[in-house]
Each structure stands twice: as structure tokens, then as C-alpha cells.
C-alpha positions in Angstrom: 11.1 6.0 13.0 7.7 6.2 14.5 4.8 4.0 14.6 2.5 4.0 11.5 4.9 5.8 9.4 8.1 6.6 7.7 10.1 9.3 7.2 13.1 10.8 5.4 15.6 12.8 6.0 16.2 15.2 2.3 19.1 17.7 2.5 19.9 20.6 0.5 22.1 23.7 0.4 19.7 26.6 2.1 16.7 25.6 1.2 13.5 24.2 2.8 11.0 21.0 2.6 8.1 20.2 5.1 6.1 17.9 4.7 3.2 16.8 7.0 1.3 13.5 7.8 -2.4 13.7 7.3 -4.8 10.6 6.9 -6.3 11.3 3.3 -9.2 8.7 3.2 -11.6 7.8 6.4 -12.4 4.6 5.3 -9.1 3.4 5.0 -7.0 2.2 8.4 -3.7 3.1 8.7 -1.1 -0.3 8.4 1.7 -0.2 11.2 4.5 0.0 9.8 7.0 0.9 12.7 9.1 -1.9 12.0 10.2 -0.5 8.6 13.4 1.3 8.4 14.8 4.2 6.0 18.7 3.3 5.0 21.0 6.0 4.8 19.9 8.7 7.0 19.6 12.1 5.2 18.9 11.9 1.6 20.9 14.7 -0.1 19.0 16.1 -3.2 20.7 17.9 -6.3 19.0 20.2 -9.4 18.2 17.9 -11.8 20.0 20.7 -14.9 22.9 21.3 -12.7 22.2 24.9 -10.8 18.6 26.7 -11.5 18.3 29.7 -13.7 15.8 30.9 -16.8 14.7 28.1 -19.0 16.6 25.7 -16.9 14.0 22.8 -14.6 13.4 23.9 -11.2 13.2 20.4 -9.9 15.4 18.3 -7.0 16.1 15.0 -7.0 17.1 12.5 -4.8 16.9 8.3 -3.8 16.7 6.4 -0.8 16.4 2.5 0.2 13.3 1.7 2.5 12.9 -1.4 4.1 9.2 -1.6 4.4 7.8 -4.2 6.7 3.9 -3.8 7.5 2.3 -5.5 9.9 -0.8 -6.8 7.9 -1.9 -9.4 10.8 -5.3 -7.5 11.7 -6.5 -8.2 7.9 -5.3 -12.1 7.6 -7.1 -13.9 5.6 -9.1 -10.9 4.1 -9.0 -9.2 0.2 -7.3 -5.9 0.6 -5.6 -3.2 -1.1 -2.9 -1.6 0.0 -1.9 2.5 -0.5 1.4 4.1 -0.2 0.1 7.2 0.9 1.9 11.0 0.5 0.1 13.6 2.0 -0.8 16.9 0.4 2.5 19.4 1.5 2.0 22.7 2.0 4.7 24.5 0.3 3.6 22.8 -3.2 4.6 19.9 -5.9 6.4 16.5 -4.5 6.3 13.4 -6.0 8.1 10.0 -5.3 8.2 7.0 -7.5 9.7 3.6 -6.3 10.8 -0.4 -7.2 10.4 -2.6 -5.5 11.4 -6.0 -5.1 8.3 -7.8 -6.3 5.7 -8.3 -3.1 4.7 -4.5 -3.8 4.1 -2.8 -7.1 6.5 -0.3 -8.3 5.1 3.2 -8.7 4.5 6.5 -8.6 2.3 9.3 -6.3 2.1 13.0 -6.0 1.9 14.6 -3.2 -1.5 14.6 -1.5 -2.7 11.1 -3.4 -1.8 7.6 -2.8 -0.7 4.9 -4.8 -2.1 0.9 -5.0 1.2 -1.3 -4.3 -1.0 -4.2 -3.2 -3.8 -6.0 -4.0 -5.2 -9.4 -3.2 -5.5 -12.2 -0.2 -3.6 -11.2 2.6 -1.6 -14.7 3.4 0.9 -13.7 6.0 1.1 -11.6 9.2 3.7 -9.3 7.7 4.5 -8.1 4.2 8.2 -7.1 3.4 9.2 -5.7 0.7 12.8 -3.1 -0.3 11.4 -0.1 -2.1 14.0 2.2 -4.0 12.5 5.7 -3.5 13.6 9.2 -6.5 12.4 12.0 -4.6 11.3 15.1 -6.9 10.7 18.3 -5.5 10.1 22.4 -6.4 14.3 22.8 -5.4 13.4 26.9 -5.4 10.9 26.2 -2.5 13.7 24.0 -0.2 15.6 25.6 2.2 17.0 23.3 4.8 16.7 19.7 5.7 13.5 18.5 6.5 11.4 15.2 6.8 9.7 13.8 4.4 6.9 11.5 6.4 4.7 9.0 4.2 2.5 6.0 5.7 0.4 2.7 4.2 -3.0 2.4 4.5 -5.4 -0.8 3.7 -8.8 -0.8 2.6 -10.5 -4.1 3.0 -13.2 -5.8 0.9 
């Protein structure tokens, strides 16, 4: 996993997903978040109506475990809110939503929006917090494996 980001691994029979890391919002700052890690590896994703056909959903599904831990230390002491971001993808719909364990909100974004998991006092250096991840995606647009990058971002008061 890279610095300011992280990224999963979805796998399907012949079919492809990209999906790109953009920052969506200039007045926000990117949260570090290299120290997170994605369980698992790959992620394998399945039709959600057993195989696609007419009048049958065109979606794919799939989980994953992240251990998200942000470094938060440049906004100590500071009233904050924080973003799970997923930036817009080029091949078309995505969407995540996620539990967590209770320091971040549970959820859910679309792809090329972010979602509020945090807001208040930042008390602490680092925030950790397990977030379960369901994956949905447009299954007729995926053709092999492929990352799925997503980052934080803060906005301070």
C-alpha cells in the first residue's frame, strides 16, 4: 500500500475495473494514511442474481476488511471532519458502503463523492478504526482484476 491511500485488489472472471485516484475537493488535505492495511488480498466479486441476463441486475459484489489507521497528528487539537473519499471512475457506477467499529461512522459513497466518517476534536495523533467494505459495481463493464484506490481527506474548522 502507498502513502495517502488504499487500495483493493477486486477479481472477476474476464472482466475489467479501473479505478483512478483524483483529489475531489482543493480545500481539503489529503490524511496519510500509509499505515492502513487492506486484509485479504484480492477481493473476488460475484453477480449479485447469480449470472447476468434480461431482467436479471447487472451488479457485482464483493467485501473486504481495511485496517484504517490515519495519521491525524498535523490537525491535533483542531475541529475537523473527516471524508472517505472515492473518486469519480471512468468506466461508470461504483459504490462502497462500510461498518465500522465505532471511532468512524458507518456509510456509504458513490463513486466520485465522499462520505463524512468523522467529525469533532481531534484528541489523538492517530485514529484507528476496522472498516468492513461491500463493493458494488456495473459486473457487465469488469473485465479483469484491477485496483480499487480510495483515500481520507480532512477539512479543518
Amino acid at each position: 500500500m502507498t502513502a495517502a491511500r488504499a487500495c483493493v485488489t477486486l477479481l472477476a472472471p474476464a472482466l475489467a475495473l479501473l479505478l483512478a485516484v483524483a483529489s475531489a475537493h482543493a480545500q481539503s488535505a489529503r490524511v496519510d494514511d500509509s499505515a492502513s492495511t487492506v486484509l485479504g488480498g484480492a477481493v473476488p466479486m460475484r453477480w449479485d442474481s447469480g449470472a447476468p441476463g434480461p431482467g436479471r441486475a447487472q451488479t457485482m459484489s464483493g467485501e473486504v476488511t481495511v485496517l484504517a489507521r490515519l495519521d491525524l497528528s498535523p490537525w491535533r487539537g483542531r475541529s475537523a471532519r473527516l471524508y472517505l473519499v472515492l473518486p469519480a471512475q471512468p468506466f461508470g457506477p461504483v459504490g462502497a458502503s462500510w461498518s465500522t467499529r465505532g471511532r468512524l461512522q458507518p456509510g456509504l459513497v458513490r463513486a466520485g463523492e465522499r462520505a463524512l466518517v468523522f467529525a469533532g476534536p481531534v484528541v489523538d495523533d492517530r485514529l484507528e478504526d476496522t472498516l468492513r467494505l461491500r463493493l458494488e459495481i456495473d459486473g457487465t463493464r469488469l473485465q479483469r482484476a484491477e485496483s480499487l484506490q480510495f483515500h481520507f481527506e480532512i477539512d479543518v474548522e
